[in-house]
C-alpha positions as CSV (number, residue, x, y, z in Angstrom):
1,X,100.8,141.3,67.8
2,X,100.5,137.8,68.4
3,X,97.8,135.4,68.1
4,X,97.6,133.1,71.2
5,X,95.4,129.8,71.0
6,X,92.8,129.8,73.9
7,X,93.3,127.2,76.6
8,X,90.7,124.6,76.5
9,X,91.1,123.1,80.0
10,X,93.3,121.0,82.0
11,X,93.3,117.6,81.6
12,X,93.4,115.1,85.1
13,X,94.1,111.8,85.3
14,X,93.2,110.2,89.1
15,X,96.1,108.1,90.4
16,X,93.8,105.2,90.1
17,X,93.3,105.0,86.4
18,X,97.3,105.1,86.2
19,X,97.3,102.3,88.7
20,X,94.8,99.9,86.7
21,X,97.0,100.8,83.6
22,X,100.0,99.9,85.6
23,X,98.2,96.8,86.7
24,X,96.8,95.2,83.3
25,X,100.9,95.9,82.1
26,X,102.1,94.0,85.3
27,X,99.5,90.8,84.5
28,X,101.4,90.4,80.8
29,X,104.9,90.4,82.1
30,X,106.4,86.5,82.2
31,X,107.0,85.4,85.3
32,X,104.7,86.8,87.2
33,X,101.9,85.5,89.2
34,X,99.9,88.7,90.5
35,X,100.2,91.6,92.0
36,X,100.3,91.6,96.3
37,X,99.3,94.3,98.9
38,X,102.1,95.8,100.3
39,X,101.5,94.8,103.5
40,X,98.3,93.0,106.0
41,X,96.5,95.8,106.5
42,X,96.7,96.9,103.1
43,X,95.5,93.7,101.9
44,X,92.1,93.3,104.3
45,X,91.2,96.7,103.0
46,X,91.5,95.8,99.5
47,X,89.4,92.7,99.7
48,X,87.1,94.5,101.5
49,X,86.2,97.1,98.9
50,X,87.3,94.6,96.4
51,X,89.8,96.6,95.2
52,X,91.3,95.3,91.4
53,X,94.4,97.5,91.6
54,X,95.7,96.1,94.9
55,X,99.9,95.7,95.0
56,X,100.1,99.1,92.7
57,X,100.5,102.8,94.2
58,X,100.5,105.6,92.3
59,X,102.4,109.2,93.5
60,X,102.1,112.3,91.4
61,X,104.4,115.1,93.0
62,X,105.6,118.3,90.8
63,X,104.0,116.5,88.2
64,X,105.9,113.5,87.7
65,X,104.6,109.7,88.1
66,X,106.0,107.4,90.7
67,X,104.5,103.7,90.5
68,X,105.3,101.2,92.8
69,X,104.4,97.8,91.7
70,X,103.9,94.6,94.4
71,X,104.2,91.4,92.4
72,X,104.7,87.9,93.5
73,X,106.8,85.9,91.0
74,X,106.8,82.3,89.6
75,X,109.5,80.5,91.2
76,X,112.0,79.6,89.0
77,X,112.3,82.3,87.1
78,X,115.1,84.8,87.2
79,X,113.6,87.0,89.4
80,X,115.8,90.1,88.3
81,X,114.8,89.9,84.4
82,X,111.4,89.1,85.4
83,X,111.5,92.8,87.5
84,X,113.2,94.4,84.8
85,X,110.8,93.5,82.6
86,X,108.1,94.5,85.1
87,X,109.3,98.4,85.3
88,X,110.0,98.4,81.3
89,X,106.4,97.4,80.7
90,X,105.0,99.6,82.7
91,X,106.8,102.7,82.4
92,X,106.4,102.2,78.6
93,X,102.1,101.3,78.8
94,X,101.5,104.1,81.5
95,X,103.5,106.7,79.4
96,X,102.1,105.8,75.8
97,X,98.4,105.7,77.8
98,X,99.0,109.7,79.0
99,X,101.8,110.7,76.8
100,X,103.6,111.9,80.6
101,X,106.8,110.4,81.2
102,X,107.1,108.2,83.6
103,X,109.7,109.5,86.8
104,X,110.2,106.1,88.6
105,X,108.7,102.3,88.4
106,X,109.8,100.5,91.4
107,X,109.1,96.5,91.6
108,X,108.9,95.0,95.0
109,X,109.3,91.4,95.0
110,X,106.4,90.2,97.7
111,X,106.7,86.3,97.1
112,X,107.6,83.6,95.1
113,X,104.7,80.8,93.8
114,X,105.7,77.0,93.0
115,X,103.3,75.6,91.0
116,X,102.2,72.1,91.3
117,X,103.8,69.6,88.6
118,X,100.8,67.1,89.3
């Protein structure tokens, strides 16, 4: 006979919670200015509900995580080691955070920012 260990529930994490992970791992990355709504209409609804994960989705299908991540970059910077660093960052913060691997990070570069030398 075996002994099997009751289940004591299931466990849910809402898309959002990934995304303000994902979000506060984007902010750290060098090189990067902020995260960007994906597109106009996008953005005027996330002001408007004053939304602080705005320029991250989150998909969960068959139980794997897809993030994509809209950043705007400094200029100057190498914009492909800045990304990299981008989908390392996250991938590894969102999967230590839930202990779920992470399926896909995809970085979409919105814009670039020159700061002022003044």
């Amino acid at each position: 006979m075996s002994e099997r260990e009751p289940s004591l529930g299931r466990i849910e994490v809402a898309p959002t919670a990934i995304a303000s992970i994902a979000n506060e791992a984007v902010l750290t990355c060098y090189g990067v200015v902020g995260t960007a709504a994906k597109d106009l209409a996008t953005g005027i609804a996330n002001v408007l509900s004053r939304e602080s994960k705005r320029g991250i989705e989150v998909r969960v299908e068959d139980g794997q995580i897809f993030i994509d991540v809209y950043v705007i970059i400094e200029y100057g910077t190498r914009i492909a080691a800045v990304a990299r660093s981008v989908m390392n960052v996250v991938k590894y913060n969102v999967e230590r955070a839930l202990g779920v691997p992470v399926a896909e990070v995809n970085v979409h570069v919105e814009g670039l920012r020159i700061s002022d030398i003044d």
